[in-house]
Structure formats: C-alpha cells, structure tokens
C-alpha positions as CSV (number, residue, x, y, z in Angstrom):
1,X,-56.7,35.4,60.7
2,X,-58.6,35.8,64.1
3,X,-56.7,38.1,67.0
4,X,-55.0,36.2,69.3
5,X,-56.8,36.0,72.6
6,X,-55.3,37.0,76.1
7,X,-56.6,36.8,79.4
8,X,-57.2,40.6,78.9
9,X,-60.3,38.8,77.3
10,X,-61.4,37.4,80.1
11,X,-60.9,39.9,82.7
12,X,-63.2,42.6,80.3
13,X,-65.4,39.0,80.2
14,X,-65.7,38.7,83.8
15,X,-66.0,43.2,83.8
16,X,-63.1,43.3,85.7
17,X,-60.8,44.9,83.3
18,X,-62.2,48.1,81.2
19,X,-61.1,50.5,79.3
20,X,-61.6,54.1,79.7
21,X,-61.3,57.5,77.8
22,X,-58.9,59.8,79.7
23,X,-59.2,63.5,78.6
24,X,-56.4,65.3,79.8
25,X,-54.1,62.7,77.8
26,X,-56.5,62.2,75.1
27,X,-55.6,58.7,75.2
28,X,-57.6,55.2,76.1
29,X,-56.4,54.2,79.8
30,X,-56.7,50.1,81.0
31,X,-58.3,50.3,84.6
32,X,-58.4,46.8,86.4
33,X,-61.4,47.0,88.6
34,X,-61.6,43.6,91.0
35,X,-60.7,40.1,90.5
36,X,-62.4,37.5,92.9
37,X,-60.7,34.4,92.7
38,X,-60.3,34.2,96.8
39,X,-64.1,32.9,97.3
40,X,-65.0,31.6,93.7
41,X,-63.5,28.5,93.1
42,X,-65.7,28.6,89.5
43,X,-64.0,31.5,88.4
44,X,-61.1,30.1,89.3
45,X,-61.6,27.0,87.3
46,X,-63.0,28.9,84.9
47,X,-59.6,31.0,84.4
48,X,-57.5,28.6,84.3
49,X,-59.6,26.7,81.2
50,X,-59.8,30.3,79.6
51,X,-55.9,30.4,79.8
52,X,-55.4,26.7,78.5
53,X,-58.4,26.4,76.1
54,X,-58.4,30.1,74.3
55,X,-54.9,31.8,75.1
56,X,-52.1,29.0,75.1
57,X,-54.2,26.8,72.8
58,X,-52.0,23.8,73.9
59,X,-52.4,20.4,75.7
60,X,-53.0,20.8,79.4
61,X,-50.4,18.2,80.4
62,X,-47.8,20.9,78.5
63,X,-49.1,23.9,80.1
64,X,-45.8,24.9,82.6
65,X,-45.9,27.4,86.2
66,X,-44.2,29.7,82.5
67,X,-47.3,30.2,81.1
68,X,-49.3,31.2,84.5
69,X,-46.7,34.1,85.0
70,X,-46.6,34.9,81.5
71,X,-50.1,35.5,81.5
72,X,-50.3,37.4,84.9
73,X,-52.2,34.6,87.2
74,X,-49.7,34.0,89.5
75,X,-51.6,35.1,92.0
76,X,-54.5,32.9,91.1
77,X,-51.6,29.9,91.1
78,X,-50.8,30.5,94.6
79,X,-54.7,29.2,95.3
80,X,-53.2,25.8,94.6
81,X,-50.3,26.0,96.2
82,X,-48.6,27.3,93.1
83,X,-48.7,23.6,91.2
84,X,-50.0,24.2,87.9
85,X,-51.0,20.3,87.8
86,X,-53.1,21.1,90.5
87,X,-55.2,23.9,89.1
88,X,-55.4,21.9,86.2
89,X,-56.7,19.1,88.0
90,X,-59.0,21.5,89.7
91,X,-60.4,23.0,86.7
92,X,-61.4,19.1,85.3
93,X,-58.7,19.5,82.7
94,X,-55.9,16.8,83.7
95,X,-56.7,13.6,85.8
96,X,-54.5,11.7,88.5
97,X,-52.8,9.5,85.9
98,X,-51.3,12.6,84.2
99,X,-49.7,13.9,87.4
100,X,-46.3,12.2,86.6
101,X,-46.0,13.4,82.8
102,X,-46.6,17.0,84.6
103,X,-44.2,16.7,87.2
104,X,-41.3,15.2,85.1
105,X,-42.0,17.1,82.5
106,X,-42.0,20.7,84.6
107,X,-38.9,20.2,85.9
108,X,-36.7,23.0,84.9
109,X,-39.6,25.6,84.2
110,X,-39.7,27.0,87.3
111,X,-40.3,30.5,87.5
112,X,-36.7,31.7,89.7
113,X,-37.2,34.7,92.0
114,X,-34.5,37.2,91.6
115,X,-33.9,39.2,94.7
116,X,-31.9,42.3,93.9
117,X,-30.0,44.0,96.7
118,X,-29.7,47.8,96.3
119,X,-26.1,49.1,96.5
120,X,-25.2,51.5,99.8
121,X,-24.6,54.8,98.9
122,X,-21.0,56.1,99.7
C-alpha cells in the first residue's frame, strides 16, 4: 500500500521544506525555508489541487475550511478571504453552480478561535 501523501510533499516539491542532518543531536531536523503564495497565484492554485487531488483524495465540493487547517494552509486560505469555495473555484476545481452545495454544506465546520485569557497572578 502506497504512503499517504501530505502537503509535506509538496512543500519539499516546491524546495521549500527540507530536511537536514543536525550533528550535535544526531538526529534529522525539518527546516521550512519560504513559501510564496503572496505573488504566485499558480502556486497557489496549484496547492490547493495538491491538497484536494493527492492528500484529502475527496470531492472538491466536500473539502471543508477543516481540512485547510488540518493541513497547515490557513494562511494560504486567508488569500481568498478564508472561503474554501473560493480557492477552489480559483484553482478550476468547483464552478459557480456548486457554490450553494458548499455553502450549505460547510455550515458547522467552521474552524472556532479559542482565545485563552491568562490568569493574574496573586
């Protein structure tokens, strides 16, 4: 059975993600070197058909703001104003028509921010 791909795969792809040999630990260290998603809109696109196509292997009309966060591209969600139907749409992977399915069917799969409030000290 083939490994399981993550977007680990495509960072080390795109040579933004490597893995090096650290000799005082004498173990192998992950190093994420540079992302460009601000001023490559095909990278972008081509990330988010990565994520759909080889890691969540599902439908694009299922895919949920979840599996962004999941799989560490929230910040690459916030590019489209943190609607996964619109990066799908984006990336040529959903069409207008499906917007409604998406937007019904996300509803309760938002990611919640918890904001924790550190205690005084007495």
């Amino acid at each position: 059975m083939p490994k399981k791909r993550t977007m680990k795969d495509f960072w080390v792809q795109m040579g933004w993600y490597k893995e090096v040999y650290d000799r005082a630990t004498g173990t192998r260290v992950r190093r994420f070197t540079y992302a460009k998603w601000k001023d490559d809109e095909q990278t972008q696109h081509d990330a988010v058909r990565f994520l759909v196509e080889e890691v969540l292997q599902k439908d694009p009309r299922d895919v949920t703001e979840r599996d962004f966060y999941e799989n560490r591209l929230t910040g690459l969600l916030r590019y489209y104003g943190d609607s996964p139907y619109e990066a799908l749409r984006e990336a040529g992977l959903v069409d207008k028509s499906q917007e409604a399915y998406m937007r019904s069917h996300a509803r309760g799969k938002k990611i919640v921010e918890t904001i924790f409030v550190m205690p005084e000290r007495f």
